[in-house]
C-alpha positions as CSV (number, residue, x, y, z in Angstrom):
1,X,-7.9,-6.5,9.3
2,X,-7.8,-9.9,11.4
3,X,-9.0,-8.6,14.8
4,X,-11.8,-7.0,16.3
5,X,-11.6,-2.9,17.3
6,X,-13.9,-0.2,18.4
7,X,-13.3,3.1,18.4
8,X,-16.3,5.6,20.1
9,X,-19.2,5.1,21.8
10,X,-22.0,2.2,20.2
11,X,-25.0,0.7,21.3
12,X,-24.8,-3.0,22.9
13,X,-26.1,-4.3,20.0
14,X,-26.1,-4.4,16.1
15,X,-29.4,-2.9,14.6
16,X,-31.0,-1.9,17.0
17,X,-32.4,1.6,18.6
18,X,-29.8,3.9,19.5
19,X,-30.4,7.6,19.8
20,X,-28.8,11.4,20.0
21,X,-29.2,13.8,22.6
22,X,-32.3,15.2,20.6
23,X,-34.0,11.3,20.8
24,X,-33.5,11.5,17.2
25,X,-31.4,7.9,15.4
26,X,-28.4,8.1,14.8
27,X,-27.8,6.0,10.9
28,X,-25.8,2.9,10.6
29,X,-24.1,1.7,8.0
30,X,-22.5,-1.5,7.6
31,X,-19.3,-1.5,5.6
32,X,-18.9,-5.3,4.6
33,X,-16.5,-6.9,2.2
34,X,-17.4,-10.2,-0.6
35,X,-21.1,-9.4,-0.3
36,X,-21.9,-10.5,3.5
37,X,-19.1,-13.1,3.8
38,X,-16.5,-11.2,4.3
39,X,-14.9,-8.4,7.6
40,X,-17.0,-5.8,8.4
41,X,-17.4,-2.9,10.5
42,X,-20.6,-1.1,11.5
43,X,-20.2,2.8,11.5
44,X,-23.0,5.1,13.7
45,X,-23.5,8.6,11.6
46,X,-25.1,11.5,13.1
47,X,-26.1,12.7,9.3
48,X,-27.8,10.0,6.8
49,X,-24.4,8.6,5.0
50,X,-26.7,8.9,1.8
51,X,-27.7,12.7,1.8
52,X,-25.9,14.6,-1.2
53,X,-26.9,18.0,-2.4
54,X,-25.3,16.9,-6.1
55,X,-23.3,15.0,-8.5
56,X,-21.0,16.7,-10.8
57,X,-19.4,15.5,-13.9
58,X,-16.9,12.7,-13.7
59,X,-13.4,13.4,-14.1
60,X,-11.3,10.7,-16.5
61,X,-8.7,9.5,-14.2
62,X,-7.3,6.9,-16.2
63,X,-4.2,4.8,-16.7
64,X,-2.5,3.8,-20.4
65,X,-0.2,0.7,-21.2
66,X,2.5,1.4,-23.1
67,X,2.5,0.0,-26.6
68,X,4.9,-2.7,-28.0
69,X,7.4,-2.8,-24.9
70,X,9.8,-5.8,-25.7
71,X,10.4,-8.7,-22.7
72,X,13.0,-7.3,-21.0
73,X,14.9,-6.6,-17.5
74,X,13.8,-3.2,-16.8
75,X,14.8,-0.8,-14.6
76,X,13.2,2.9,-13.9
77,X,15.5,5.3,-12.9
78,X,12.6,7.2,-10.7
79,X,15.5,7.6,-7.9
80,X,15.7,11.1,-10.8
81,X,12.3,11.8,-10.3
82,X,11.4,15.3,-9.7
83,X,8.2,16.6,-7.9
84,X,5.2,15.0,-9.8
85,X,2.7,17.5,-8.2
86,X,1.5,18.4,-4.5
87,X,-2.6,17.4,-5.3
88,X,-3.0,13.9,-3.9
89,X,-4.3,11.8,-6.9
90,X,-3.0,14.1,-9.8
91,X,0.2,14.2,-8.3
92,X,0.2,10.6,-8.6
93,X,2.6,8.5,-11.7
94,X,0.8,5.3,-11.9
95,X,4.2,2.9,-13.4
96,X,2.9,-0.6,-13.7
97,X,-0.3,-2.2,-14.3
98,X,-2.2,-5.4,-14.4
99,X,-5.7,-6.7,-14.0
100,X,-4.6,-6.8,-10.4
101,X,-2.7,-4.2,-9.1
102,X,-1.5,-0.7,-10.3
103,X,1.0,1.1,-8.2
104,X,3.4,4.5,-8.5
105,X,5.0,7.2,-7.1
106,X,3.6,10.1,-5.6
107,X,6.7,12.9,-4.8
108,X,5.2,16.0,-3.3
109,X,6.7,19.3,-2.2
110,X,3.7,19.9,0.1
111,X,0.8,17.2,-0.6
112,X,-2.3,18.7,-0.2
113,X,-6.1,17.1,-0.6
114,X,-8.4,20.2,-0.2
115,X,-11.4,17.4,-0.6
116,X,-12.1,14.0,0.7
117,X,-11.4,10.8,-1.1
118,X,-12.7,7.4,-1.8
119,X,-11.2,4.2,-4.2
120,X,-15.0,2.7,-4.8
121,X,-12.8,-0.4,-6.8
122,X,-9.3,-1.1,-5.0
123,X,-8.0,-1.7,-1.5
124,X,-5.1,1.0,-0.8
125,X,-1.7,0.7,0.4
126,X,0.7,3.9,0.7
127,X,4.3,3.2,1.9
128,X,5.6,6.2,3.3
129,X,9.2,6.6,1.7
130,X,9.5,10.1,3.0
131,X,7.6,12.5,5.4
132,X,5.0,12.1,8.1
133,X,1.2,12.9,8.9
134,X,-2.2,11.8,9.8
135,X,-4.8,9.5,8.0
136,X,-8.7,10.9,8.9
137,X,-10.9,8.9,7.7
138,X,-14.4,7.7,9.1
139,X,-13.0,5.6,11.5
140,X,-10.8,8.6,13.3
141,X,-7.0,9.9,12.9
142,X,-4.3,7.8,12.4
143,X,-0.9,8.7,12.5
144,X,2.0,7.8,9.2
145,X,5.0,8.1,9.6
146,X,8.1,7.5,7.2
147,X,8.6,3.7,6.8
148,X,4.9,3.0,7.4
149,X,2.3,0.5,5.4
150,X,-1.1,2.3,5.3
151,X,-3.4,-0.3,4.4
152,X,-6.8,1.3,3.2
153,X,-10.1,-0.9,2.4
154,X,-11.9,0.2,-0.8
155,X,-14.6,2.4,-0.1
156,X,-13.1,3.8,2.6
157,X,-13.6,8.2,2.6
158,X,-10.2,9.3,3.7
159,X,-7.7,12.5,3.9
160,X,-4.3,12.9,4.4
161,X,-3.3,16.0,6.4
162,X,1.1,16.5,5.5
163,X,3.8,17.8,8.2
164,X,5.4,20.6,6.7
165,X,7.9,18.4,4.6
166,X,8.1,16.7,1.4
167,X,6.3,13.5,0.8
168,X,7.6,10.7,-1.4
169,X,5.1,7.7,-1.2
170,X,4.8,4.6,-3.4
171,X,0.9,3.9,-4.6
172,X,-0.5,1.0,-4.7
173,X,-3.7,0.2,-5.8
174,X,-5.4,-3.3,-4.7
175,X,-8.3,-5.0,-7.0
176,X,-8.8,-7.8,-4.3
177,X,-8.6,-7.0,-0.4
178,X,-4.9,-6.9,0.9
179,X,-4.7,-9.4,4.1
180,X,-2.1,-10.7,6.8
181,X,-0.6,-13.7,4.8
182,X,-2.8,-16.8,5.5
183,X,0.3,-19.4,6.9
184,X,0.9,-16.6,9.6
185,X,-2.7,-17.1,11.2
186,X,-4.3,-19.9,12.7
187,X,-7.8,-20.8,12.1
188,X,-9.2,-17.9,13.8
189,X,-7.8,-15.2,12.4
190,X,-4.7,-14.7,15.0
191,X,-1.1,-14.0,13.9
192,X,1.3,-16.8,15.1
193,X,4.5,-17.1,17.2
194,X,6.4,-17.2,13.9
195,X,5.4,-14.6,11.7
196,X,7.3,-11.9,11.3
197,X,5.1,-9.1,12.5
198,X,2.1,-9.4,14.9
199,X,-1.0,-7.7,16.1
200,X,1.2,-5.6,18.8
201,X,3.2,-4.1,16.0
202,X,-0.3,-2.9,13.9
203,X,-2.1,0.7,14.5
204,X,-5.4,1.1,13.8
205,X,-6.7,4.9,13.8
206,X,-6.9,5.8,17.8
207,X,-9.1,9.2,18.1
208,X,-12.7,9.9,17.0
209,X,-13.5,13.7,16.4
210,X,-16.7,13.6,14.6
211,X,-17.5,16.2,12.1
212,X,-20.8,17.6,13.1
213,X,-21.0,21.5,10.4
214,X,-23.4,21.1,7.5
215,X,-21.9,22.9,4.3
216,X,-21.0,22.0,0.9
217,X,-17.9,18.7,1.4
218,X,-16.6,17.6,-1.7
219,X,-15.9,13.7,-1.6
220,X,-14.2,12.4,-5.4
221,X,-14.9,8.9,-5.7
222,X,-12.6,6.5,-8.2
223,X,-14.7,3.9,-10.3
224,X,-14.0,2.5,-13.7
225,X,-11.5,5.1,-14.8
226,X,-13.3,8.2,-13.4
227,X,-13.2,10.3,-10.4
228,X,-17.0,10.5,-9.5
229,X,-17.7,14.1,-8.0
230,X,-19.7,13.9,-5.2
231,X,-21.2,17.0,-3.1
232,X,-22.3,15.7,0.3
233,X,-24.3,18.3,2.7
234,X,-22.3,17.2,5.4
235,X,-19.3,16.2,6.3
236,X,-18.9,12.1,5.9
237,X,-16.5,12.4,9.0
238,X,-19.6,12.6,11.2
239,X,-19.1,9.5,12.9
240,X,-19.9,8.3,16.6
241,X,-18.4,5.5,16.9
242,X,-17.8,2.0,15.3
243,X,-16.6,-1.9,15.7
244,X,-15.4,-4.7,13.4
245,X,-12.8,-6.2,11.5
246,X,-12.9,-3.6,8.8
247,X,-10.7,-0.5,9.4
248,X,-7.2,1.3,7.6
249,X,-4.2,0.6,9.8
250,X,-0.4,1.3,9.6
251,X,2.6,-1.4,10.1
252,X,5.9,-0.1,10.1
253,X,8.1,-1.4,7.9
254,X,11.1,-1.2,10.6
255,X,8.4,-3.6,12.8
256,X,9.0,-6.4,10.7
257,X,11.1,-9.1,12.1
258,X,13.9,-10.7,9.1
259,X,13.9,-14.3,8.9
260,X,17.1,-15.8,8.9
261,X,19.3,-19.1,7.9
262,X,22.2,-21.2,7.4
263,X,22.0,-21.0,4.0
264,X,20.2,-18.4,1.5
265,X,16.7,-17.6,1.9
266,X,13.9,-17.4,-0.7
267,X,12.2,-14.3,-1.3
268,X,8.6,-15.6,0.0
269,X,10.6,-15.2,4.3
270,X,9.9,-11.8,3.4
271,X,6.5,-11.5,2.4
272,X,4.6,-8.9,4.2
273,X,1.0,-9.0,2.9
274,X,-1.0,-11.0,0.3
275,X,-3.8,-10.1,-2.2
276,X,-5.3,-12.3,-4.9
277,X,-3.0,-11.8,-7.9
278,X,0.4,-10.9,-5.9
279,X,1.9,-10.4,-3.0
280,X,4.0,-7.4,-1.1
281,X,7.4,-8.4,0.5
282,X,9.8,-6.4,2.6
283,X,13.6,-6.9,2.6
284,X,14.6,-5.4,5.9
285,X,18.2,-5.1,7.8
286,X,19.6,-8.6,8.9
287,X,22.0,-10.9,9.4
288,X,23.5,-12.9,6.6
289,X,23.5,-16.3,6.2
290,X,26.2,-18.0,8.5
291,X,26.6,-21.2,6.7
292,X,31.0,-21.2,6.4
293,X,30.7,-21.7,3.0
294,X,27.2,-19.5,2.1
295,X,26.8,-17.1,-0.7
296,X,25.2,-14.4,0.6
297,X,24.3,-12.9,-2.6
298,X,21.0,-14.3,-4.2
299,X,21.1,-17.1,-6.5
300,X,20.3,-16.8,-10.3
301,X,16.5,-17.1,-10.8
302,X,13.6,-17.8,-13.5
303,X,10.5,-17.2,-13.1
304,X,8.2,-19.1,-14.9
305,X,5.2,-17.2,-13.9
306,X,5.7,-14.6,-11.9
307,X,6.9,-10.7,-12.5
308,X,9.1,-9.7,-9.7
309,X,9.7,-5.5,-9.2
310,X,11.7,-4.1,-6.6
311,X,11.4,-0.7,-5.2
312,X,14.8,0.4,-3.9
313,X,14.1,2.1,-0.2
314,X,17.8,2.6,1.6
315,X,20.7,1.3,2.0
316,X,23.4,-0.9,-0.4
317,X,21.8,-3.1,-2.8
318,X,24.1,-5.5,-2.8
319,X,23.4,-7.6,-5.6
320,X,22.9,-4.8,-8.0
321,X,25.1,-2.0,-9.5
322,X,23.8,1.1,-10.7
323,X,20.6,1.3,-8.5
324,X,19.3,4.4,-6.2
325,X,16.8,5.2,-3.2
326,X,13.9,5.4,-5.2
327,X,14.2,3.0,-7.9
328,X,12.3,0.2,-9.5
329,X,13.1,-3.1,-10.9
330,X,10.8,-4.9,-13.0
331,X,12.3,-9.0,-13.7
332,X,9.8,-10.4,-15.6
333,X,8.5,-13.9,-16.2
334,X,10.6,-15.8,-18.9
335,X,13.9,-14.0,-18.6
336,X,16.6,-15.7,-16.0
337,X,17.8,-12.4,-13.8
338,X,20.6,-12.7,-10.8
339,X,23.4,-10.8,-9.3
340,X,24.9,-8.4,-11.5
341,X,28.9,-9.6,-12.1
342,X,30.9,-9.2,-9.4
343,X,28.4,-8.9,-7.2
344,X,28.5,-12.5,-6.0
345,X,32.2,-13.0,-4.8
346,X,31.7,-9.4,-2.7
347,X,29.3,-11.1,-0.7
348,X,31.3,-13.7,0.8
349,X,32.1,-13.2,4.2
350,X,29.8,-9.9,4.7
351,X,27.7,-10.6,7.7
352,X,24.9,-8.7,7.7
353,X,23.0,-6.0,5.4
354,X,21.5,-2.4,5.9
355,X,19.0,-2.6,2.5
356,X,15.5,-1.6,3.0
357,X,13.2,-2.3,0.1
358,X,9.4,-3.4,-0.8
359,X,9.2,-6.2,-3.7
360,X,5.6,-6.8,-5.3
361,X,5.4,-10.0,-7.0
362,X,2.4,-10.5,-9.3
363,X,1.2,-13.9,-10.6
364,X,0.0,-12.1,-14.4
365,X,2.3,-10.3,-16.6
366,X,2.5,-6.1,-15.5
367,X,2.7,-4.1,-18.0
368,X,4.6,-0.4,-18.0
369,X,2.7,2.7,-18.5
370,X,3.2,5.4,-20.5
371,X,4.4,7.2,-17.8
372,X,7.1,5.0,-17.1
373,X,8.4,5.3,-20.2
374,X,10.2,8.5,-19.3
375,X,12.4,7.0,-16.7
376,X,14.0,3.9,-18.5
377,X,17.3,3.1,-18.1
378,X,17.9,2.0,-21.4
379,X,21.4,0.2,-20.6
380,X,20.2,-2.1,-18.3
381,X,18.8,-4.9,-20.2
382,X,22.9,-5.6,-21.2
383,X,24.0,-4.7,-17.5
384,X,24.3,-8.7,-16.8
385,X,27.3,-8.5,-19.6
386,X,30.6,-9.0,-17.8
């Protein structure tokens, strides 16, 4: 994150003496990202963050393209889904894949994590379609609620405690570090007068319990396919305090602020984050455009090398028949895509729109997995045909 929190007590310096009741140390540990170039945060551990009791065997936690899928408009009709499991990662159904970012849905009944968790290999962000709780992590509690971001740093040891209600949240896993977009900051890191969200509108986690029982904590740690198991002889939650750059935080979708025109907008107005590889955009309520003669409806489009996918949040899609809360898009590189017929003349003269959605946008081809294969709408491909 772009600005500097603390959270807990610290000593007035970096590596230097600072001791428990007993006069014993407690242990820093610096979290740092790109080596020592990048944010960081120091953490201040009552326990030594590297005492385990054991390693178990590694658990295959994989995901599989699907094989031979023609170049297509696709459209996954997950608004159907049913529950895909209450366990945190095996309830997860990992849809689309690149060498940059994988993402899915996770529909729980009652999500439960009766161990701790850490992505060793990809930043995390969870958008909270449906239900409400609290992120614990190292750096303290943070609440989610429905319509939130929940941007999560790779190697971050986290655990989601669920309200008693269904959760419905889309997955997305990060391999570079998901940032503010760069032409809303100025040199120093701060958000500007004209981007759509600023630093008022993020949360970072705002209590600090530490975790002081010794016992037997399980911590399952994703690297290279596997969940690494991990018995720790303490809690990892046994932090003091801490300070940097380098924390999760939450950003509301409903926070962001629409940017408007005359005349239609292009998609990047919305964009909401940025990674190396793609970027995440968010299509909020707004007013139209209020040229007299403007189309609201968006303009035919190729992309010549980009994959667009939509994720269908609330509200009436305007330029698309046939689509659900819940449902994906995929418009990929090399194929035109546009309004579907009809669609176009509707929009004249409407003045504003109630859609909610997120839009990923990813600079390689994606690829579907074999899970996705179950949820293909296999008509829409000709939907375009008047």
């Amino acid at each position: 994150m772009a600005y500097y929190y603390k959270l807990g007590k610290i000593p007035p310096k970096r590596h230097i003496q600072f001791r428990q009741e007993d006069g014993s140390l407690y242990k820093e540990e610096l979290v740092s990202s790109r080596g020592f170039s990048g944010i960081y945060s120091n953490l201040y551990h009552i326990y030594s963050p590297t005492s385990i009791q054991s390693v178990g065997e590694p658990i295959p936690f994989k995901t599989t393209i699907a094989k031979d899928y023609a170049l297509k408009q696709t459209h996954l009709n997950t608004s159907k889904i049913g529950m895909t499991g209450n366990d945190f990662l095996k309830g997860r159904k990992m849809l689309f894949t690149n060498a940059d970012v994988t993402f899915g849905l996770l529909n729980a009944e009652k999500l439960s994590m009766d161990y701790y968790y850490k992505n060793a290999e990809a930043d995390e962000v969870l958008f909270i379609h449906d239900g409400n709780g609290h992120l614990h992590s190292q750096f303290g509690t943070l609440r989610v609620k429905q319509g939130d971001y929940v941007v999560i740093p790779r190697t971050t040891i986290y655990k989601l405690e669920w309200d008693d209600e269904p959760a419905k949240i889309l997955v997305i896993e990060s391999n570079a570090p998901v940032e503010t977009v760069q032409r809303y900051r100025n040199d120093l890191g701060q958000l500007l007068e004209h981007s759509p969200y600023c630093e008022r509108d993020i949360r970072p986690p705002s209590t600090l319990e530490p975790e002081t029982e010794k016992g037997e904590y399980l911590v399952q740690i994703k690297k290279q396919g596997y969940l690494h198991q991990y018995i720790y002889e303490h809690s990892p939650f046994d932090i003091v305090g801490w300070d940097g750059f380098l924390f999760p935080y939450a950003l509301s979708i409903h926070d962001f602020e629409p940017i408007t025109g005359r005349i239609h907008q292009p998609p990047p107005v919305h964009q909401t984050f940025q990674a190396w590889g793609y970027v995440i955009c968010s299509f909020v309520p707004r007013l139209f455009d209020y040229h007299p003669q403007a189309i609201p409806a968006p303009y035919n489009h190729s992309n010549i090398d980009s994959d667009e996918v939509l994720y269908y949040v609330e509200g009436d899609f305007m330029s698309r028949k046939g689509i659900d809360r819940g449902s994906f898009t995929l418009h990929p590189g090399g194929l035109p895509h546009g309004p579907h017929p009809g669609t176009v003349e509707k929009s004249i003269g409407a003045k504003e729109t109630e859609e909610l959605a997120v839009m990923i946008d990813t600079f390689k081809p994606l690829f579907l997995t074999e899970e996705a294969l179950e949820y293909l709408d296999e008509n829409y491909p000709m939907s375009w045909t008047e």
